[in-house]
C-alpha positions as CSV (number, residue, x, y, z in Angstrom):
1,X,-3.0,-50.7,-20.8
2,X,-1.8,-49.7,-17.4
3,X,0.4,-51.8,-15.0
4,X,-2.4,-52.9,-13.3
5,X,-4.5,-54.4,-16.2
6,X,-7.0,-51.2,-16.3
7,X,-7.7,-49.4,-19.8
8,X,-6.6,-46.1,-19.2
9,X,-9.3,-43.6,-21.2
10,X,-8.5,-40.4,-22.8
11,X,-9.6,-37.4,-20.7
12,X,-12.6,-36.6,-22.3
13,X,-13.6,-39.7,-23.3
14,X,-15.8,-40.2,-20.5
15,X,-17.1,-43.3,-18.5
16,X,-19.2,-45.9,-18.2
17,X,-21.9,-44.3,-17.1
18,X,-21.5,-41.7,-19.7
19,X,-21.1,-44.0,-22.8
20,X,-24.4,-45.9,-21.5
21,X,-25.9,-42.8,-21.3
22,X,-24.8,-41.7,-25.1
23,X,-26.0,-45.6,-26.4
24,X,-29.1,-46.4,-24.9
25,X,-30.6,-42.5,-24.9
26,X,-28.8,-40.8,-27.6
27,X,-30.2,-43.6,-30.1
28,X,-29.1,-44.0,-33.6
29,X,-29.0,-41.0,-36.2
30,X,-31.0,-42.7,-38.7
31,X,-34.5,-41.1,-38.5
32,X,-33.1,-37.8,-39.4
33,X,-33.2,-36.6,-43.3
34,X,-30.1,-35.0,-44.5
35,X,-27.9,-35.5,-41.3
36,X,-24.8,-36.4,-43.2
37,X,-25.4,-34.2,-46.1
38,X,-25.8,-31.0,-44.8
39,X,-29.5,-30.6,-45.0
40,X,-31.4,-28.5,-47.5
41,X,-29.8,-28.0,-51.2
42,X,-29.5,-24.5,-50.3
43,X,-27.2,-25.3,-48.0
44,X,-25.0,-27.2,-49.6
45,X,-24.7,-25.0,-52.5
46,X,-23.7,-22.1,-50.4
47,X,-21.0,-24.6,-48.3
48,X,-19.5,-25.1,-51.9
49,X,-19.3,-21.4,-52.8
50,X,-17.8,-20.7,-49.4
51,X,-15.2,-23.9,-50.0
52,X,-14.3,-22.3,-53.6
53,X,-14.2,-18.8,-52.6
54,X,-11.8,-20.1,-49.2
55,X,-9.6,-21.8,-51.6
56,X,-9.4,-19.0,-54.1
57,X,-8.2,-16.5,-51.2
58,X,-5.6,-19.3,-50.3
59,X,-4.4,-19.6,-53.8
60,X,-3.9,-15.8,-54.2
61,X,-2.0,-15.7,-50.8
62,X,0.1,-18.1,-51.9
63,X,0.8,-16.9,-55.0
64,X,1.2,-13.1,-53.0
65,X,4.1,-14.5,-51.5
66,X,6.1,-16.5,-54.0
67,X,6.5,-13.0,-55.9
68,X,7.4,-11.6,-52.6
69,X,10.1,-14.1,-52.6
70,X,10.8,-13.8,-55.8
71,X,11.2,-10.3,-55.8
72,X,13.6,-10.6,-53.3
73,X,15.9,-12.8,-54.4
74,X,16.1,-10.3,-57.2
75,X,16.9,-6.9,-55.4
């Protein structure tokens, strides 16, 4: 809190007309099917092949550059 009692508000945060705004017309997420689970199955089975296939290129970088290191230390 600020000297004079007030709570100070991150910059984007918004005020009070805004967070009124977001309860009262934004309404709960509950009517809509899938909203946290990424929607149609499709969907989520590409997500996973893109997460496997992100994590694959990641492992061979990493892997690239420990023999890079290694091969250094040797020469």
């Amino acid at each position: 809190m600020s000297e004079d009692g007030a709570v100070t508000r991150a910059p984007g945060e918004g005020g009070r007309l805004l967070s009124w705004a977001f309860r009262h017309l934004a309404g709960p997420a509950e009517g809509v099917q899938g909203a946290v689970q990424g929607g149609s199955a499709e969907a989520r089975d590409a997500w996973k092949r893109d997460l496997a296939e992100r994590k694959r290129f990641t492992r061979e970088q990493r892997e690239r550059k420990r023999a890079d290191r290694e091969a250094q230390r040797r020469s």
